[in-house]
C-alpha positions as CSV (number, residue, x, y, z in Angstrom):
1,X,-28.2,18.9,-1.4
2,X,-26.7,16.8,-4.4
3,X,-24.5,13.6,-3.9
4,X,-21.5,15.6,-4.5
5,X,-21.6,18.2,-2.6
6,X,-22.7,16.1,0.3
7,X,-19.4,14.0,-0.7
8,X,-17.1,17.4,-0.3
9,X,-19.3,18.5,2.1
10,X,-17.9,15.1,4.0
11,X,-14.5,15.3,2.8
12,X,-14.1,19.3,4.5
13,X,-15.8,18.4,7.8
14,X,-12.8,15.2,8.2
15,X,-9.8,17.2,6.9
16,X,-10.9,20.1,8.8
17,X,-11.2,17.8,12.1
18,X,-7.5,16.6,11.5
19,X,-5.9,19.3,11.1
20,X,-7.5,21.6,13.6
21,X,-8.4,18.9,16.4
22,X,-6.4,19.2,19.6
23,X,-4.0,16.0,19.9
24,X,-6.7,14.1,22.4
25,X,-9.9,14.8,19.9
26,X,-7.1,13.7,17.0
27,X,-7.1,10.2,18.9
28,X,-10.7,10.1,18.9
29,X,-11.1,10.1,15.2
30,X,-10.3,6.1,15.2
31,X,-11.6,3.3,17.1
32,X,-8.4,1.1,18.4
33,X,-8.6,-2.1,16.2
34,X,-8.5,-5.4,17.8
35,X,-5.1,-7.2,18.4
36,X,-4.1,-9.3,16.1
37,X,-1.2,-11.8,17.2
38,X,1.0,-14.6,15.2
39,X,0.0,-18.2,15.9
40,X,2.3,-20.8,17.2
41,X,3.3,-21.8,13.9
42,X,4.7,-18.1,12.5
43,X,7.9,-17.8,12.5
44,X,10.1,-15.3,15.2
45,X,9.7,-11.7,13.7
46,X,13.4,-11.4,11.9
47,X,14.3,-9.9,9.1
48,X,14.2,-12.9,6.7
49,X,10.1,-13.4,7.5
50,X,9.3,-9.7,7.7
51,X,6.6,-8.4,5.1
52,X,7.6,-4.9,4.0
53,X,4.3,-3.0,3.2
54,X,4.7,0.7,1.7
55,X,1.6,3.2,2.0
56,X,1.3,7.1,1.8
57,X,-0.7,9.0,5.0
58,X,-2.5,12.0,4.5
59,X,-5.8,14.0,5.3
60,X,-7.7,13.0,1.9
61,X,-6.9,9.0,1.9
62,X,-6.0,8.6,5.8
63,X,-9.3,7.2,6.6
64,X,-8.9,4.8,3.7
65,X,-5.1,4.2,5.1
66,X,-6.3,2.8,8.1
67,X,-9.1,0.8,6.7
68,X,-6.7,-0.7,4.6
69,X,-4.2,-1.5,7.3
70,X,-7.0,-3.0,9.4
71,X,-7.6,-5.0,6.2
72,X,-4.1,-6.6,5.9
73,X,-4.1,-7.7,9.3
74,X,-7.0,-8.9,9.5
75,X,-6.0,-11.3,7.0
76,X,-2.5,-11.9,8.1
77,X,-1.6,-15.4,9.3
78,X,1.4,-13.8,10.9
79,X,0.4,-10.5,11.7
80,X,3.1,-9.4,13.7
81,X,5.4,-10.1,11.1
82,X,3.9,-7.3,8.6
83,X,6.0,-3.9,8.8
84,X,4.0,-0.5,7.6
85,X,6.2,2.0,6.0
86,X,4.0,4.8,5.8
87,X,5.2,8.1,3.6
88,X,3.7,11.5,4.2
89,X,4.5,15.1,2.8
90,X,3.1,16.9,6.3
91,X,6.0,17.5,8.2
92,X,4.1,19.9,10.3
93,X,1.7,17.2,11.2
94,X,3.8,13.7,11.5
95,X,3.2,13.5,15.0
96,X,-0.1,13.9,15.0
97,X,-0.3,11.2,12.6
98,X,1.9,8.9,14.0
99,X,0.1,9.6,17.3
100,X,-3.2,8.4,15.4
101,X,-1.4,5.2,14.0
102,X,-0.2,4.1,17.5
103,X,-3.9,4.7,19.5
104,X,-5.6,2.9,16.1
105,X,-3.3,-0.2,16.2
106,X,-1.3,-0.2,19.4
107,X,0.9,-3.1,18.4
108,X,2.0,-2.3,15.0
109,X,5.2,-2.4,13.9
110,X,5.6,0.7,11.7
111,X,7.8,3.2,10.3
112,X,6.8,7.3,9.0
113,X,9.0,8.8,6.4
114,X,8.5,12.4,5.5
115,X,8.9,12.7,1.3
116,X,10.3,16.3,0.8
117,X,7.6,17.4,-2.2
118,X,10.3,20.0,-3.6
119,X,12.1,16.3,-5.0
120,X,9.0,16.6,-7.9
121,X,7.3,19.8,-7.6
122,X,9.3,20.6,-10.4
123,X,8.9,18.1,-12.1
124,X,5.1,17.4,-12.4
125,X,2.6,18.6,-14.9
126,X,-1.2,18.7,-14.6
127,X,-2.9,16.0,-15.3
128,X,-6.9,15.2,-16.0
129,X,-7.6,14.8,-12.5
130,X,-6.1,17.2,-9.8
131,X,-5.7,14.1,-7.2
132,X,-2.8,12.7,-9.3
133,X,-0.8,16.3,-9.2
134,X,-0.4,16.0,-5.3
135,X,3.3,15.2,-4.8
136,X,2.5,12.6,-2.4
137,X,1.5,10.3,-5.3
138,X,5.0,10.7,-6.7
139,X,6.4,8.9,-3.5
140,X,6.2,5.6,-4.9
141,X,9.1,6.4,-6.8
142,X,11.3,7.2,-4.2
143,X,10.6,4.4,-1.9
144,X,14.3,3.2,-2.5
145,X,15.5,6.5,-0.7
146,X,13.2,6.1,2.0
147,X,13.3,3.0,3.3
148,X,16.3,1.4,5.1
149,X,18.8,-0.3,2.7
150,X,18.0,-3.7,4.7
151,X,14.8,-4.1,3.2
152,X,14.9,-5.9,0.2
153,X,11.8,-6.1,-1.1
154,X,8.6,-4.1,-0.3
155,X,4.8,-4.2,-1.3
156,X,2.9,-0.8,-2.1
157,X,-0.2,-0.6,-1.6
158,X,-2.4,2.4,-2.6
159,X,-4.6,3.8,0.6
160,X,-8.2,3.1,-1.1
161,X,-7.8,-0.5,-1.1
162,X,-8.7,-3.8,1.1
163,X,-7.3,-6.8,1.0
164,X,-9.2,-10.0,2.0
165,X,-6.3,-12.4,1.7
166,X,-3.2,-13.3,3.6
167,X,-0.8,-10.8,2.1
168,X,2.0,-13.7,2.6
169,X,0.5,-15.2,-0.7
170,X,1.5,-12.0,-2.4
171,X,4.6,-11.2,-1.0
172,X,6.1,-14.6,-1.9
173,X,5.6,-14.5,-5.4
174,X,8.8,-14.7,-7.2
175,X,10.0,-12.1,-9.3
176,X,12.7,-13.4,-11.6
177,X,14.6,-11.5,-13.0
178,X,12.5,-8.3,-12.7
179,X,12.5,-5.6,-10.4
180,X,8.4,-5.2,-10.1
181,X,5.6,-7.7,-10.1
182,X,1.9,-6.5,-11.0
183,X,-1.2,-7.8,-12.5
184,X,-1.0,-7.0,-15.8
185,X,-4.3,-6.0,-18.2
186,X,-3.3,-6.7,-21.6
187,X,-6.6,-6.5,-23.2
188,X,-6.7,-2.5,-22.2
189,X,-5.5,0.0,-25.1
190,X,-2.3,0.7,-24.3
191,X,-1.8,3.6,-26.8
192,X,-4.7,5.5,-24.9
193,X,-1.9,6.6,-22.4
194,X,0.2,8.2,-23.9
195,X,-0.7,11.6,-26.6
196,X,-0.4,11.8,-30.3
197,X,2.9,13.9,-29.8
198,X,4.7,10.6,-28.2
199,X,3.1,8.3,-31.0
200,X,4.3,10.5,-33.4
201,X,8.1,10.9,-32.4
202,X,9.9,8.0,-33.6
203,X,12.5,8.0,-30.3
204,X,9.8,8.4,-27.8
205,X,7.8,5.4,-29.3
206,X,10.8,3.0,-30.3
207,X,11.1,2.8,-26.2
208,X,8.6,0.2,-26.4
209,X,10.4,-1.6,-29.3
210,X,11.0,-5.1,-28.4
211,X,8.7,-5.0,-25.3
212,X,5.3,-7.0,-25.1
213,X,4.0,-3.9,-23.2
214,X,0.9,-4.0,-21.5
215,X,-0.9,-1.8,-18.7
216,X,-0.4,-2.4,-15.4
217,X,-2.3,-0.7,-11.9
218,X,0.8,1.4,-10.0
219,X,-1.6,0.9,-7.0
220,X,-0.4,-2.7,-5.7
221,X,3.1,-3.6,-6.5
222,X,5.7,-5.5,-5.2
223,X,9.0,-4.5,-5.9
224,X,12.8,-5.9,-5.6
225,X,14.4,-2.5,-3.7
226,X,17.5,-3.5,-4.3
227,X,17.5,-4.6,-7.9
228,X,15.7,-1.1,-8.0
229,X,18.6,0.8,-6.7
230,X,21.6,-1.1,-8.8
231,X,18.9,-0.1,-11.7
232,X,18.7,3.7,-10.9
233,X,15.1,3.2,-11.8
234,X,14.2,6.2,-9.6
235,X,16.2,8.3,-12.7
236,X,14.8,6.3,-15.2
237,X,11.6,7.8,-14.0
238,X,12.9,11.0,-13.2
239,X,13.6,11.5,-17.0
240,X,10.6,10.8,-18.1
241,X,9.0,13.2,-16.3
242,X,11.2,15.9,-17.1
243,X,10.2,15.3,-21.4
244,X,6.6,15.2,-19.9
245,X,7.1,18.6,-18.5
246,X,9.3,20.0,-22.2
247,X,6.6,18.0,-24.7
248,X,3.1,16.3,-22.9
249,X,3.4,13.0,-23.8
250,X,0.9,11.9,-21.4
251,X,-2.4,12.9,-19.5
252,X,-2.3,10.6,-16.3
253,X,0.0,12.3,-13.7
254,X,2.7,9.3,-11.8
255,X,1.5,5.9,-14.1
256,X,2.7,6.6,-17.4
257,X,6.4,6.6,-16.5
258,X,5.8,3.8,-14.7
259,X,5.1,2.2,-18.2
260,X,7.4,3.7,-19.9
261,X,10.0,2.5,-17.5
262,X,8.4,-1.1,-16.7
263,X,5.3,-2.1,-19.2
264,X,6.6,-5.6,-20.7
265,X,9.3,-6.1,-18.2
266,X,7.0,-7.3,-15.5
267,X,6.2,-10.2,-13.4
268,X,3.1,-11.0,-13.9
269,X,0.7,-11.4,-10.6
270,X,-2.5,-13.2,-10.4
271,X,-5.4,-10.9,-11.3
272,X,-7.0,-11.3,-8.2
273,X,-4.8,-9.5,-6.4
274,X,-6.0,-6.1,-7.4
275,X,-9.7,-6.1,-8.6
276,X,-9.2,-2.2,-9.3
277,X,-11.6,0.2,-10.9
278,X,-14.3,0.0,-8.5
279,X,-14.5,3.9,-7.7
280,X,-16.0,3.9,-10.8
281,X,-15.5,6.0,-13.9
282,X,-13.4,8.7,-14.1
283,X,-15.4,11.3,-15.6
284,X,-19.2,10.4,-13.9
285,X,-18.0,8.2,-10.9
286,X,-21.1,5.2,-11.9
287,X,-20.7,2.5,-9.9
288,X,-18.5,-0.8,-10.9
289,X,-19.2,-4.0,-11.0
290,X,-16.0,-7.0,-9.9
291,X,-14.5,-8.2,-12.6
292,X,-14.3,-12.0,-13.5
293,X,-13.0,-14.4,-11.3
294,X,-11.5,-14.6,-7.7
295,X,-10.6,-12.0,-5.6
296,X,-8.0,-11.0,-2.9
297,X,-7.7,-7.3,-3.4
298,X,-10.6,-5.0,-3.4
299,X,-9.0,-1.6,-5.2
300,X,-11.7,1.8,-5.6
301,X,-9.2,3.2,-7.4
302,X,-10.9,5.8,-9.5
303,X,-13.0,8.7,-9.5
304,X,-15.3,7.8,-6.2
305,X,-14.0,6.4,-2.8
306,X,-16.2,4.5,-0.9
307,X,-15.9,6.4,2.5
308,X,-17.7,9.5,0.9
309,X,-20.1,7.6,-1.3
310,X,-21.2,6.0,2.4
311,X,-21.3,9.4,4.1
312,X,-23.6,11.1,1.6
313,X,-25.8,7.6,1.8
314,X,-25.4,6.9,-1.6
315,X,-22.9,4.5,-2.0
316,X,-22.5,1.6,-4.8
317,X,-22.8,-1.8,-3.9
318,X,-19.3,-2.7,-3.3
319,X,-19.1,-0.3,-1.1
320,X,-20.6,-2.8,1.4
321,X,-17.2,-4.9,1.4
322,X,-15.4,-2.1,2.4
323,X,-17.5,-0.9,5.2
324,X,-16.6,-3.7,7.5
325,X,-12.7,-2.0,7.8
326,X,-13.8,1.4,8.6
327,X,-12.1,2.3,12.1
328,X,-13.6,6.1,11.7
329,X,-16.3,7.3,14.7
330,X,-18.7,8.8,12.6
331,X,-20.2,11.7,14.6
332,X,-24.0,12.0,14.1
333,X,-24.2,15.9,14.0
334,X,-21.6,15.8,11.2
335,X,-23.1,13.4,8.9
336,X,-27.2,13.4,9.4
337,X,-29.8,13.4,7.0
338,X,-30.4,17.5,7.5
């Protein structure tokens, strides 16, 4: 059998157990994570030293949800001070979710939000990957709507990441005057994201006039929510998506508008804080090597995720680093060398 379609192979057998799994054999498909508690010298959980975390649940990235919630805490030097706001699109199957959440990590403080998908169906066009279509990876946008008004700030975190630092260290940086803080990757080609049809239209390519734009990764971000709302930035993006859908300006479902809203208006974050790319390439998945420099953020964003790569035994190196934040019980008559 070849590497990929062990790797499907993998990804049918989990999705099929969620979603057709009684509720007790749902809350078997985690092992409960160790407690992690705040020291002495954390201060009382109130809302001025709450961390606001934002991440999506659903069947495909749930596994790597969790292993990237066990990875925050983990971390944490006040733990019980983090607050998950997790977003799904499976109203059908909250419960069941939020019943995994709460027998994985009994003493987490979280929220579930259900993102109605008819708020972009509409409004998305294909794209060269069908994992950036789904709807669910729209809901970064709307995070304003979703969570409560007395948040101020939140950090998003995409559900195929680790982090290996105390999140504090991120969620502290200052943003200025800006609404979003990112690393930024100026050497990338910046013109690569967008087609020759919004290159050639003099309005659609005077929006970066005046802008030292650069790329950024929509997967970790930490944004002002209410600077964000006074903004209307949700619209801003809105629009764009709507000329997407009248005139393909772009290729790469929900990050392009995201540029074209934000690229050169930006906080800049330390590079270490999302070492992304290591799923590999997007068109042959080969493995990736870290970049340069220190790391606090492991990101496989890309074509491969590590949890299938390790389930059809043929994973890339850094694969390894994420292993160690897998809460999943692997059955051994699901995933055996026959």
């Amino acid at each position: 059998m070849s590497p990929t379609l062990t790797r499907y192979l993998a990804f049918f057998i989990f999705s099929a157990a969620l979603f057709s799994f009684s509720s007790a054999e749902l809350l078997q498909l985690f092992r409960e994570a160790p407690a992690f508690r705040n020291g002495r010298e954390c201060p009382p959980s109130e809302t001025s030293s709450v961390i606001h975390i934002a991440m999506t649940l659903d069947a495909t990235y749930l596994r790597g949800s969790i292993a990237g919630v066990f990875s925050v805490l983990q971390h944490a030097s006040c733990p019980e001070n983090v607050v998950f706001h997790f977003v799904t699109t499976t109203h059908r199957r909250r419960q069941e979710l939020r019943r995994i959440i709460i027998s994985t990590f009994p003493y987490l403080n979280f929220h579930i939000y259900h993102f109605d998908s008819n708020l972009v169906r509409g409004k998305i066009s294909y794209s060269i990957r069908r994992a950036l279509d789904q709807p669910l990876n729209y809901a970064r946008m709307y995070l304003a709507d979703l969570v409560p008004a007395t948040a101020q700030r939140i950090i998003y975190f995409d559900s195929d990441l680790i982090v290996v630092d105390d999140v504090a260290k991120l969620w502290s940086i200052d943003l200025g005057d800006h609404v979003l803080g990112a690393p930024e990757y100026c050497h990338a080609n910046f013109t690569n994201y967008f087609t020759h049809r919004f290159w050639s239209n003099p309005t659609y390519a005077a929006s970066f006039k005046g802008r030292d734009a650069c790329y950024f990764n929509t997967g970790v971000m930490v944004i002002d929510l209410w600077k964000w709302r006074e903004g209307r930035y949700t619209e801003k993006l809105e629009n764009w998506m709507r000329i997407q859908k009248r005139s393909r300006i772009y290729e790469l479902g929900s990050l392009p508008p995201f540029l074209l809203v934000f690229a050169g208006n930006v906080e800049r974050v330390e590079h270490r804080w999302n070492q992304h790319g290591l799923g590999g390439d997007n068109v042959e998945g080969l493995c990736r090597d870290l970049h340069p420099g220190p790391v606090s953020l492991l990101h496989w964003s890309g074509k491969g995720k590590p949890w299938l790569r390790i389930d059809s035994k043929k994973p890339c190196p850094l694969d390894s680093l994420w292993a160690p934040y897998d809460l999943f019980r692997h059955s051994p008559s699901l995933f055996n060398d026959s």
